[in-house]
OpenMM code with the backbone's topology and positions (N, CA, C; nanometers):
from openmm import Vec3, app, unit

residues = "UNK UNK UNK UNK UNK UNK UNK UNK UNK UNK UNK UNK UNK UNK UNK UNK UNK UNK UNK UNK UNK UNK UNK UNK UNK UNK UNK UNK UNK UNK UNK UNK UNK UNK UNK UNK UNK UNK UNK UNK UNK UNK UNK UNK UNK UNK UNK UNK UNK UNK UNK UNK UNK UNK UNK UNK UNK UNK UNK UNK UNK UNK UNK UNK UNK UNK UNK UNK UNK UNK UNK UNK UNK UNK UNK UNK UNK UNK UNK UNK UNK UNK UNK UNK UNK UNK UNK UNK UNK UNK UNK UNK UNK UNK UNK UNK UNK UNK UNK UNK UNK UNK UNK UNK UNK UNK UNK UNK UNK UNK UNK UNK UNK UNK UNK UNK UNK UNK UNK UNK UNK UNK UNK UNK UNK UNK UNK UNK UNK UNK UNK UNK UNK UNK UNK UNK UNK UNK UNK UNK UNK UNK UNK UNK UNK UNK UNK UNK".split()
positions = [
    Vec3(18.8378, 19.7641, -3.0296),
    Vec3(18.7239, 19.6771, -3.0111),
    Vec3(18.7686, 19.5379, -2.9667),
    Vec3(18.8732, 19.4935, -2.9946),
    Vec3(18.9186, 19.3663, -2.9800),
    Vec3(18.9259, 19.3678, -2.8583),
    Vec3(19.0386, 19.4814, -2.8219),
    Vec3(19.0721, 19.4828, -2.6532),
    Vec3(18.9354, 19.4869, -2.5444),
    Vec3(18.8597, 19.5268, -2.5910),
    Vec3(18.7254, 19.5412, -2.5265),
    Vec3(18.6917, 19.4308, -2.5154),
    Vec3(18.6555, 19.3630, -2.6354),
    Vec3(18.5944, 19.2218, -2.6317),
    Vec3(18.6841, 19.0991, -2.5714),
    Vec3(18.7954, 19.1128, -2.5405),
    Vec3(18.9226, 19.0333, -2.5113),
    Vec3(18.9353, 19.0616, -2.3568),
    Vec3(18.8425, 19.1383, -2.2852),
    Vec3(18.8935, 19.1975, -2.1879),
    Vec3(18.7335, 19.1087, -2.1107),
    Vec3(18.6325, 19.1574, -2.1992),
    Vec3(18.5176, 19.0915, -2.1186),
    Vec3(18.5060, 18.9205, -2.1270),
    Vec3(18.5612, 18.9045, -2.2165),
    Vec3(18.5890, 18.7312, -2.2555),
    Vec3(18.6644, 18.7013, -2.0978),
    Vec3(18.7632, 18.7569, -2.0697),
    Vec3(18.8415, 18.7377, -1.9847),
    Vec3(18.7628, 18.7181, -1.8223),
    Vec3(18.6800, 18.8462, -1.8409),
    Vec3(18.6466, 18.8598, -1.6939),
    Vec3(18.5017, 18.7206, -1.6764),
    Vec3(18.4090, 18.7520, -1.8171),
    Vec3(18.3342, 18.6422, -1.8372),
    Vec3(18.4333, 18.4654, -1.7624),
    Vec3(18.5249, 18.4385, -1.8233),
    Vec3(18.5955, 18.2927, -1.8207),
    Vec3(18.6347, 18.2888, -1.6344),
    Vec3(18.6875, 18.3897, -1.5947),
    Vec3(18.7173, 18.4158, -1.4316),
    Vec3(18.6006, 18.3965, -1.3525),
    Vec3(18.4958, 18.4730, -1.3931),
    Vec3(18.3709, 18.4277, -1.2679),
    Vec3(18.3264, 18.2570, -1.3205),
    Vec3(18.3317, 18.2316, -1.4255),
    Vec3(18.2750, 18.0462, -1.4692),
    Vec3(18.3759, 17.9804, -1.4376),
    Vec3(18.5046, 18.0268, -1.3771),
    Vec3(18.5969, 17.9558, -1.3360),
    Vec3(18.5304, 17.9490, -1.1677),
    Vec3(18.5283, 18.0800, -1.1241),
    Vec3(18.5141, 18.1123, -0.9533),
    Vec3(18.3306, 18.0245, -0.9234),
    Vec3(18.2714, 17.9894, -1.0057),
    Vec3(18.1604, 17.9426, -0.9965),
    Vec3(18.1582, 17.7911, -0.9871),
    Vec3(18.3086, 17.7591, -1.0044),
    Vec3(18.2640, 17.5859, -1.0232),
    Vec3(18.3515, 17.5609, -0.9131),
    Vec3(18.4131, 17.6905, -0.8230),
    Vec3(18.5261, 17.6574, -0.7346),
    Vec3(18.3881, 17.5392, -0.6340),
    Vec3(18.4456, 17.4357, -0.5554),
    Vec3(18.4196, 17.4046, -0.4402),
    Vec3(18.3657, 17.4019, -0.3219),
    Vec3(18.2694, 17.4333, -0.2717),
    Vec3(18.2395, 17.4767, -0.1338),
    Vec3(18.3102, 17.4268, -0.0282),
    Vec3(18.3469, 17.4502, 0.0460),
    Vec3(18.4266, 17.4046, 0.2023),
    Vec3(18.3615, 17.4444, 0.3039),
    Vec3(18.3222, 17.3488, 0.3768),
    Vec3(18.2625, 17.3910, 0.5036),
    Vec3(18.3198, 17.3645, 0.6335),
    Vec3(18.3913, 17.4528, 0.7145),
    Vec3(18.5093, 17.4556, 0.7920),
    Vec3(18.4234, 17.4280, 0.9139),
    Vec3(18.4230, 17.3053, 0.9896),
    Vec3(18.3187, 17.2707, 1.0871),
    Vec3(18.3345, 17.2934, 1.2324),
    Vec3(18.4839, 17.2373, 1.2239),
    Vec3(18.5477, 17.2526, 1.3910),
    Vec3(18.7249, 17.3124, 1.3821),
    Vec3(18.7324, 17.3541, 1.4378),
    Vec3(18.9025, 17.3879, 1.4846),
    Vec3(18.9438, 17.2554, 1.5402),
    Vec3(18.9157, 17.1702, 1.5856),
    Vec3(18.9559, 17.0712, 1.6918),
    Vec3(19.0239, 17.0977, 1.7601),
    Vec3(18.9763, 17.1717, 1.8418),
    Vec3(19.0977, 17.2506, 1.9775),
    Vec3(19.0651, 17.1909, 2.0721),
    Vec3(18.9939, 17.0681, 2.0815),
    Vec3(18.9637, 16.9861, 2.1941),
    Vec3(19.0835, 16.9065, 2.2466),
    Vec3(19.1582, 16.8906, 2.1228),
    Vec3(19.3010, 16.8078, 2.1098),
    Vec3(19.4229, 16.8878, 2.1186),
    Vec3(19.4191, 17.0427, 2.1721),
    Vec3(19.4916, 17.1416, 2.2043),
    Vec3(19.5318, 17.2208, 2.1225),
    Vec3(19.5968, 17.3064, 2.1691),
    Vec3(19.6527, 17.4178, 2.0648),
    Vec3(19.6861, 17.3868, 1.9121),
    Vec3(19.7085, 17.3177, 1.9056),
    Vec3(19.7916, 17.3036, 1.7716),
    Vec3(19.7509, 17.1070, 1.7114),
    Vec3(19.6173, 17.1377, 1.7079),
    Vec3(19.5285, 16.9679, 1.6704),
    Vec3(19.6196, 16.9173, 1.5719),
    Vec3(19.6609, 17.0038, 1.4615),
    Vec3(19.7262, 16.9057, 1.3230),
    Vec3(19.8283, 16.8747, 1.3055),
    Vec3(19.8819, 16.9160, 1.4161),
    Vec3(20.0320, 16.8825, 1.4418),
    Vec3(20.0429, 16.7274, 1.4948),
    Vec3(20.1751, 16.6609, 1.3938),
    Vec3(20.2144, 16.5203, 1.4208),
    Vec3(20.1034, 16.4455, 1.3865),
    Vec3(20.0061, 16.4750, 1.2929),
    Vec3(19.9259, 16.3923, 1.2093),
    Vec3(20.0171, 16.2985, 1.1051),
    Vec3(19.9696, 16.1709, 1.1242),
    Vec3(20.0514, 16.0575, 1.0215),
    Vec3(19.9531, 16.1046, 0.9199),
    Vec3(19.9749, 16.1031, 0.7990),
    Vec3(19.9174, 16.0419, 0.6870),
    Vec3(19.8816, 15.9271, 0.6115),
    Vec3(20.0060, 15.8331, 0.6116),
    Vec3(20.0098, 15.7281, 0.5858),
    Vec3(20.0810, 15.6257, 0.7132),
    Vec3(19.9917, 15.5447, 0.7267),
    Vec3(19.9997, 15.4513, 0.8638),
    Vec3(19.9992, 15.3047, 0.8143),
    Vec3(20.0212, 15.2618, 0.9443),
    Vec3(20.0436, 15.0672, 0.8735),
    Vec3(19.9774, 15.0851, 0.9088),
    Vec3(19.8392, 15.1159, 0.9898),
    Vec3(19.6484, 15.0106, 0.9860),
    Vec3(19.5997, 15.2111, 1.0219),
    Vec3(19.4811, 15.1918, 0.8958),
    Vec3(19.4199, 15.2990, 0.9400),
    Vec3(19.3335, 15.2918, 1.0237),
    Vec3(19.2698, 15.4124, 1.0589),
    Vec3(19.2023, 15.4202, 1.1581),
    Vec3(19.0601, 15.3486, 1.1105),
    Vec3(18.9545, 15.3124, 1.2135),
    Vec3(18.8192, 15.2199, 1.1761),
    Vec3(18.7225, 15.2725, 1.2640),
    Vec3(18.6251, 15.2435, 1.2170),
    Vec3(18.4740, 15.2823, 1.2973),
    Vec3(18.4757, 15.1305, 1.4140),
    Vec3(18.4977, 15.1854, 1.4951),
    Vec3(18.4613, 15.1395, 1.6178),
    Vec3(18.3361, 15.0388, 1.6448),
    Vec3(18.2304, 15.1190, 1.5991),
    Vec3(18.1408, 15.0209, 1.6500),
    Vec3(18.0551, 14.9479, 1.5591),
    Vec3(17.9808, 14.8331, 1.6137),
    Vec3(17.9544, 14.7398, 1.5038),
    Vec3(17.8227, 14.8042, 1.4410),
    Vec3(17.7626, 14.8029, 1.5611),
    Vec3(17.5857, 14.8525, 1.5768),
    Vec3(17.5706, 15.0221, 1.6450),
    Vec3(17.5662, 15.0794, 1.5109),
    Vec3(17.5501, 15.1202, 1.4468),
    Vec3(17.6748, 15.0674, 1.3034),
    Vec3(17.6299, 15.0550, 1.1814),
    Vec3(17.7627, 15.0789, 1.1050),
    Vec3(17.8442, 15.1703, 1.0439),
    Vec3(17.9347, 15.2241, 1.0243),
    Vec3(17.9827, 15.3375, 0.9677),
    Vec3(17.8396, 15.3705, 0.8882),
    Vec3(17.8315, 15.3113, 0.7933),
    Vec3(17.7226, 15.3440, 0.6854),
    Vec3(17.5854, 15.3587, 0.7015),
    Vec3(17.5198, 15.2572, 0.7981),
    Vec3(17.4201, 15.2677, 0.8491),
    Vec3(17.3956, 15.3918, 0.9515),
    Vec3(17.4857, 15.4508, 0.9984),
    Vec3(17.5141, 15.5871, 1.0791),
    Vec3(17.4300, 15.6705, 0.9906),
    Vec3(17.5671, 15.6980, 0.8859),
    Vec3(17.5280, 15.8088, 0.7650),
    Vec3(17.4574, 15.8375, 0.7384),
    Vec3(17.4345, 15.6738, 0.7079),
    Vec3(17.2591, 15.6754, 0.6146),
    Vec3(17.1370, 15.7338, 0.6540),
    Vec3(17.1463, 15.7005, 0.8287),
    Vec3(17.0522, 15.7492, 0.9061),
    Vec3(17.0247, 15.8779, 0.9013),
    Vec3(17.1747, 15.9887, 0.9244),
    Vec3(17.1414, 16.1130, 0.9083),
    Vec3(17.0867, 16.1723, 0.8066),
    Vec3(17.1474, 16.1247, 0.7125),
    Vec3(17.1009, 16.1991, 0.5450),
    Vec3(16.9552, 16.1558, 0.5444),
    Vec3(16.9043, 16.0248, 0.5583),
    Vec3(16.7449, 16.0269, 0.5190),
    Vec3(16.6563, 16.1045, 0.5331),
    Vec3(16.6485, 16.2190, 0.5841),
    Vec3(16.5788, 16.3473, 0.5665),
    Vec3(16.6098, 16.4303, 0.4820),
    Vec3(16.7335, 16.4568, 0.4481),
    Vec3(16.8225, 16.5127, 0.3363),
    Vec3(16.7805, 16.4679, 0.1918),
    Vec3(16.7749, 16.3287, 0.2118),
    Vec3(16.7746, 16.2748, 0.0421),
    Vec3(16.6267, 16.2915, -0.0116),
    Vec3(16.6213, 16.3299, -0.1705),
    Vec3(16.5124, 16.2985, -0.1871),
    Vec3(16.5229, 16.2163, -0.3082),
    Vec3(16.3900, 16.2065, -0.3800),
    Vec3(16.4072, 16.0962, -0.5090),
    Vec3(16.5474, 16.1498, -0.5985),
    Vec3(16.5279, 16.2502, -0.6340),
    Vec3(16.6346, 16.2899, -0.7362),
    Vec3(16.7728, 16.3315, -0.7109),
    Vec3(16.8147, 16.3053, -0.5682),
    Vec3(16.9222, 16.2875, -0.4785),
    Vec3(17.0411, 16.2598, -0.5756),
    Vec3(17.1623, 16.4137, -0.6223),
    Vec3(17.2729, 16.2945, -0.6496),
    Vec3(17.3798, 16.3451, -0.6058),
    Vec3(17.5241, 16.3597, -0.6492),
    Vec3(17.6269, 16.3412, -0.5876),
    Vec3(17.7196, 16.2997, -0.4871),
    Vec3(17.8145, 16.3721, -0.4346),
    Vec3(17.8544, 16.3098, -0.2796),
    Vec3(17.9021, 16.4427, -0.2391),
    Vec3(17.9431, 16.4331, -0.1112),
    Vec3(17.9978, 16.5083, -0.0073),
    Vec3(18.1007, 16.4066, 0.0135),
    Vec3(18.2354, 16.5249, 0.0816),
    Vec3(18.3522, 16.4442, 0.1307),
    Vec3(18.3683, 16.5207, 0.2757),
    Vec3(18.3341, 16.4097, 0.3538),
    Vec3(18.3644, 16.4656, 0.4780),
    Vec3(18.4964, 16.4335, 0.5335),
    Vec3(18.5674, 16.5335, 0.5993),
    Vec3(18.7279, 16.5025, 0.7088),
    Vec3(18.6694, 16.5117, 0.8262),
    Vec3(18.7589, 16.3992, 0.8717),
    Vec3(18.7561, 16.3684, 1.0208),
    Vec3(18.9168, 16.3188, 1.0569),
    Vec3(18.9535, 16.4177, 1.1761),
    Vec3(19.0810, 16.4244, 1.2596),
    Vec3(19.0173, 16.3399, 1.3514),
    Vec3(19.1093, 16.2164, 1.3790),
    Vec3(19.0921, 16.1153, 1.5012),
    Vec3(19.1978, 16.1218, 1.5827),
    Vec3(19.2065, 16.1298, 1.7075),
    Vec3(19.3129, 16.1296, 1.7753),
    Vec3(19.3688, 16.0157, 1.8183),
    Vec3(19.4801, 15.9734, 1.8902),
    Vec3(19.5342, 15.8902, 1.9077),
    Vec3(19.4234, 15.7723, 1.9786),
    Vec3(19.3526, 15.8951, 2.1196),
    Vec3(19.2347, 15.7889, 2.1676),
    Vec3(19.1295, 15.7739, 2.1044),
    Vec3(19.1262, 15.7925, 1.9961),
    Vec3(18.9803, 15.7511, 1.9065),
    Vec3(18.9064, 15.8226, 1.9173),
    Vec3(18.9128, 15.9399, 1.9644),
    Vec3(18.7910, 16.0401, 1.9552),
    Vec3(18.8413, 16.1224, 1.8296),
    Vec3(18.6800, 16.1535, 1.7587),
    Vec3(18.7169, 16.1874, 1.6397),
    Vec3(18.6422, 16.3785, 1.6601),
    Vec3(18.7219, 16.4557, 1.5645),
    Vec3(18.7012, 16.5619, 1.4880),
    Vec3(18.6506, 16.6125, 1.4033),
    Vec3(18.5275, 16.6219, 1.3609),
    Vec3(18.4795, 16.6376, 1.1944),
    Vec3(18.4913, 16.7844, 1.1227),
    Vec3(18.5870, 16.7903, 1.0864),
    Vec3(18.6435, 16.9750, 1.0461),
    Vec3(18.6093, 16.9647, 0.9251),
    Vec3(18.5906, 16.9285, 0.8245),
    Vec3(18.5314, 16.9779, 0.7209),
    Vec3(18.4800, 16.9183, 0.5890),
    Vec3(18.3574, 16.9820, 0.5541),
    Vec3(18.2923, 16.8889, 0.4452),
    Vec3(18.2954, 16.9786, 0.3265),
    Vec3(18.2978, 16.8786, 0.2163),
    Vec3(18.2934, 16.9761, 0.1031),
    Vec3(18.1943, 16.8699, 0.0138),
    Vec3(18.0646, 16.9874, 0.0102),
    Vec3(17.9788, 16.8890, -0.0631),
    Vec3(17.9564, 16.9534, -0.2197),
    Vec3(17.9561, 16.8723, -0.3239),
    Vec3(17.9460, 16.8408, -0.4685),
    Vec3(17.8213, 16.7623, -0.4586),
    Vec3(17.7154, 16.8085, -0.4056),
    Vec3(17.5568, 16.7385, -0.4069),
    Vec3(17.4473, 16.8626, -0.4608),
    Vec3(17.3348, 16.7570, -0.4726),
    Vec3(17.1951, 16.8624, -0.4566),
    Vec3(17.1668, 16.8634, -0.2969),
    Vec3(17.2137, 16.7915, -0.1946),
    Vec3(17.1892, 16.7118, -0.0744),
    Vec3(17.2420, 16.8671, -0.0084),
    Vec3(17.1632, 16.9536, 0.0567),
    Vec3(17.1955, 17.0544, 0.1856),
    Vec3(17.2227, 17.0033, 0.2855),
    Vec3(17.2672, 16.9441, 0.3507),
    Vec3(17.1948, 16.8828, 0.5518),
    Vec3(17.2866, 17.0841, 0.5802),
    Vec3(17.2461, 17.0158, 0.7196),
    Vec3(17.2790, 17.1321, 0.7880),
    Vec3(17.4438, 17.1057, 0.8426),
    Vec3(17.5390, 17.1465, 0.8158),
    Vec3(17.6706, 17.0857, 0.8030),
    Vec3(17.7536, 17.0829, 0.9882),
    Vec3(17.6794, 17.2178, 1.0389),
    Vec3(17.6918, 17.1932, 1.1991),
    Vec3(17.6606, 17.0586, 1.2667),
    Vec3(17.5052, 17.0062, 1.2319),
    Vec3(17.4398, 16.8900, 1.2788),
    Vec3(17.4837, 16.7742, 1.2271),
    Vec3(17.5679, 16.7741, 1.1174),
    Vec3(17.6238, 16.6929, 1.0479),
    Vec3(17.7619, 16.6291, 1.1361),
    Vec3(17.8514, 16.7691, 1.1398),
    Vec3(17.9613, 16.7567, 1.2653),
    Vec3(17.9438, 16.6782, 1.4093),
    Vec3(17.8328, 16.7015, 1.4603),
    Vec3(17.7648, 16.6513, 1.5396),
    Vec3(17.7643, 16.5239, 1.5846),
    Vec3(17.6696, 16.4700, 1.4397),
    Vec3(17.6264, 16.3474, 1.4680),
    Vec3(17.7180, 16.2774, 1.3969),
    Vec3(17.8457, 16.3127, 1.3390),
    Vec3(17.9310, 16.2352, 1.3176),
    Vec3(18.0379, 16.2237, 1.4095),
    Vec3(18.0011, 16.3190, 1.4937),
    Vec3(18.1367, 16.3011, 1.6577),
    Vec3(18.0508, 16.2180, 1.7759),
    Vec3(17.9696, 16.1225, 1.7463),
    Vec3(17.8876, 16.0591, 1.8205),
    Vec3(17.9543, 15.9265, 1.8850),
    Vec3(18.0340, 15.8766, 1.7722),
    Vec3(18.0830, 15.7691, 1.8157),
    Vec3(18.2742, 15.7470, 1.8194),
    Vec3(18.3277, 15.6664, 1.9204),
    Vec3(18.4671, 15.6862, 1.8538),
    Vec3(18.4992, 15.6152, 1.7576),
    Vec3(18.6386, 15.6120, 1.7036),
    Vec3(18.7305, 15.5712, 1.6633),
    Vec3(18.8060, 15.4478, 1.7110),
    Vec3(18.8777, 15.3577, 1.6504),
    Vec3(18.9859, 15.3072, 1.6498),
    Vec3(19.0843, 15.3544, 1.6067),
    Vec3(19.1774, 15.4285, 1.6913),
    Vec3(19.2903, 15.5212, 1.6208),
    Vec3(19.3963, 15.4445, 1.5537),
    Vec3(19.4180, 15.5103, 1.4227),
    Vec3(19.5390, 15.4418, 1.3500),
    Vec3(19.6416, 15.4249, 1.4097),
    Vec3(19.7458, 15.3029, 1.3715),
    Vec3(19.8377, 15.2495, 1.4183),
    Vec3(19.9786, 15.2645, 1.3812),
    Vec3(20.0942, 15.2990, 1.4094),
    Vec3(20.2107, 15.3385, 1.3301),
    Vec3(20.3279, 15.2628, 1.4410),
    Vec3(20.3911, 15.1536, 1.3817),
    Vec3(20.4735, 15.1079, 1.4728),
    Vec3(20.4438, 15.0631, 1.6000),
    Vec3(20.3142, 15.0257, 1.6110),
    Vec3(20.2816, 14.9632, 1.7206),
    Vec3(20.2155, 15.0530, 1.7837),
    Vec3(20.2092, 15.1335, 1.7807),
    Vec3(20.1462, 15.2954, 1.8414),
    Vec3(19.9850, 15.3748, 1.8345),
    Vec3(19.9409, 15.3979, 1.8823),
    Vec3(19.8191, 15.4726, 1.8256),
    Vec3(19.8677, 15.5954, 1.7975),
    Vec3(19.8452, 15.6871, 1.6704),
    Vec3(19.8835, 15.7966, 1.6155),
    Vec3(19.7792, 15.8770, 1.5724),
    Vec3(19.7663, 16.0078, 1.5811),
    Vec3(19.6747, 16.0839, 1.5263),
    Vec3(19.6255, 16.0958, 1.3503),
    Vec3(19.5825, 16.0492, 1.3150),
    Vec3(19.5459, 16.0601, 1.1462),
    Vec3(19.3927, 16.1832, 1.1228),
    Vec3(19.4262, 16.1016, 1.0084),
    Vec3(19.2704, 16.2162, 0.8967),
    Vec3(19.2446, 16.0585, 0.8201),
    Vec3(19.0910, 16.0367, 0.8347),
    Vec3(18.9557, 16.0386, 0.7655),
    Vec3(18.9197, 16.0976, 0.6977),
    Vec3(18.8864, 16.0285, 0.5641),
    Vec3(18.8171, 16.0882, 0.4549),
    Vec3(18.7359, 16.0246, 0.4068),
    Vec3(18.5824, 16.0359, 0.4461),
    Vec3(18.4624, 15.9627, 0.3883),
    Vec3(18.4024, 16.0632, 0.2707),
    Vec3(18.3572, 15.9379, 0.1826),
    Vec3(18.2759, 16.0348, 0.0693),
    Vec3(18.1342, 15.9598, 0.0560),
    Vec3(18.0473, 16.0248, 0.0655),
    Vec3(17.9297, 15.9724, 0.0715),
    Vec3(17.8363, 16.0296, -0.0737),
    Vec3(17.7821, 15.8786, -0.1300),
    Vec3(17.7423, 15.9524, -0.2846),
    Vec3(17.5577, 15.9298, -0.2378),
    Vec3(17.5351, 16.0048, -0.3199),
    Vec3(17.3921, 16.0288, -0.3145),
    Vec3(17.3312, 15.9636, -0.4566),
    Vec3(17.2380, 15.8642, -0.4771),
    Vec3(17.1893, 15.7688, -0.6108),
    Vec3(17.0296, 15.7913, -0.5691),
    Vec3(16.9701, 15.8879, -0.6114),
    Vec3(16.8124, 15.8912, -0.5616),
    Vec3(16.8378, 15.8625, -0.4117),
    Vec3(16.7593, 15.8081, -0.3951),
    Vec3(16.7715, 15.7811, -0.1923),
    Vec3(16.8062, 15.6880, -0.1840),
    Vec3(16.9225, 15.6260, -0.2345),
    Vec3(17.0241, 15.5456, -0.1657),
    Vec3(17.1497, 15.6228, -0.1279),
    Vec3(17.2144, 15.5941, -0.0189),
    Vec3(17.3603, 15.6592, 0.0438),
    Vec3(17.4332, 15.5601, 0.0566),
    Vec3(17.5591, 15.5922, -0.0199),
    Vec3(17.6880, 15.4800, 0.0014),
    Vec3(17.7892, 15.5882, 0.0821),
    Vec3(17.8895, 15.4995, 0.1144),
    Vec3(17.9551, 15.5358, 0.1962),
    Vec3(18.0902, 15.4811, 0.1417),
    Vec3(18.2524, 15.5566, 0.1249),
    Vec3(18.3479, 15.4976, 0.0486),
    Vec3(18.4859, 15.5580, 0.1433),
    Vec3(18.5736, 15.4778, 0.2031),
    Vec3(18.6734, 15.5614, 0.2501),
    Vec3(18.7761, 15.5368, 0.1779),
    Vec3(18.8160, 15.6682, 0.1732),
    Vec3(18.9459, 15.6944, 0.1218),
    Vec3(19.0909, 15.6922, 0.2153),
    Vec3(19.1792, 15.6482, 0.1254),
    Vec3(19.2984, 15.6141, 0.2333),
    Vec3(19.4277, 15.7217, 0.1300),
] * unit.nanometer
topology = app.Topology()
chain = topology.addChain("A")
for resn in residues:
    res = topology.addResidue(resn, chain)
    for name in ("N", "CA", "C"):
        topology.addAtom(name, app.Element.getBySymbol(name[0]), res)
């Protein structure tokens, strides 16, 4: 009886483990940047990469998209990646959202490859990096936080 009960305890604890795994939403290959996009990605750079443009703002972007998304009781965040290339055109390969917030994660890719980049800098150089925005959801307010 033990082994029985020791056995369903087990399989019980495995699916409440597999239930809190993560979602990943794999958006683009970035094969726009050729065969092999992730290759010779810096990680850590002397100036990271920046949102380009003024008007729109990084945040005010975001914000824009999600406002159909959010509603009053709006919470968590999503962490979106974005591969920028050396010329500032950016990649948005994948989001992993920890929200009540659905958007549609294609249209999301989208309208976050709208604008370029300022590509990070390494020795004087423009270098290919990764972007990591996390966007939290507070009722219908959207912040916007990058991670380095």
């Amino acid at each position: 009886m033990k082994t029985y009960l020791s056995s369903i305890l087990f399989i019980v604890a495995i699916s409440a483990n597999a239930q809190q795994q993560q979602e990943v939403y794999k958006l683009d290959s970035c094969l726009q940047f050729g065969a092999n996009p992730f290759d010779d990605i810096y990680v850590r750079v002397q100036q990271t990469a920046k949102w380009k443009t003024k008007k729109p703002s990084l945040e005010s972007h975001i914000e824009k998209f999600f406002d159909q998304y959010t509603q009053k009781k709006a919470g968590g965040k999503i962490t979106i990646s974005i591969l920028i290339d050396k010329t500032g055109k950016p990649c948005t390969y994948e989001a992993r959202p920890n929200s009540n917030v659905r958007p549609d994660f294609q249209q999301l890719r989208i309208w976050m490859n709208q604008y370029d980049w300022e590509p990070a800098i390494q020795n004087g150089q423009p270098v290919r990096s990764i972007k990591i925005l996390q966007v939290n959801f507070e009722g219908k307010k959207v912040s916007v936080v990058e991670l380095d």
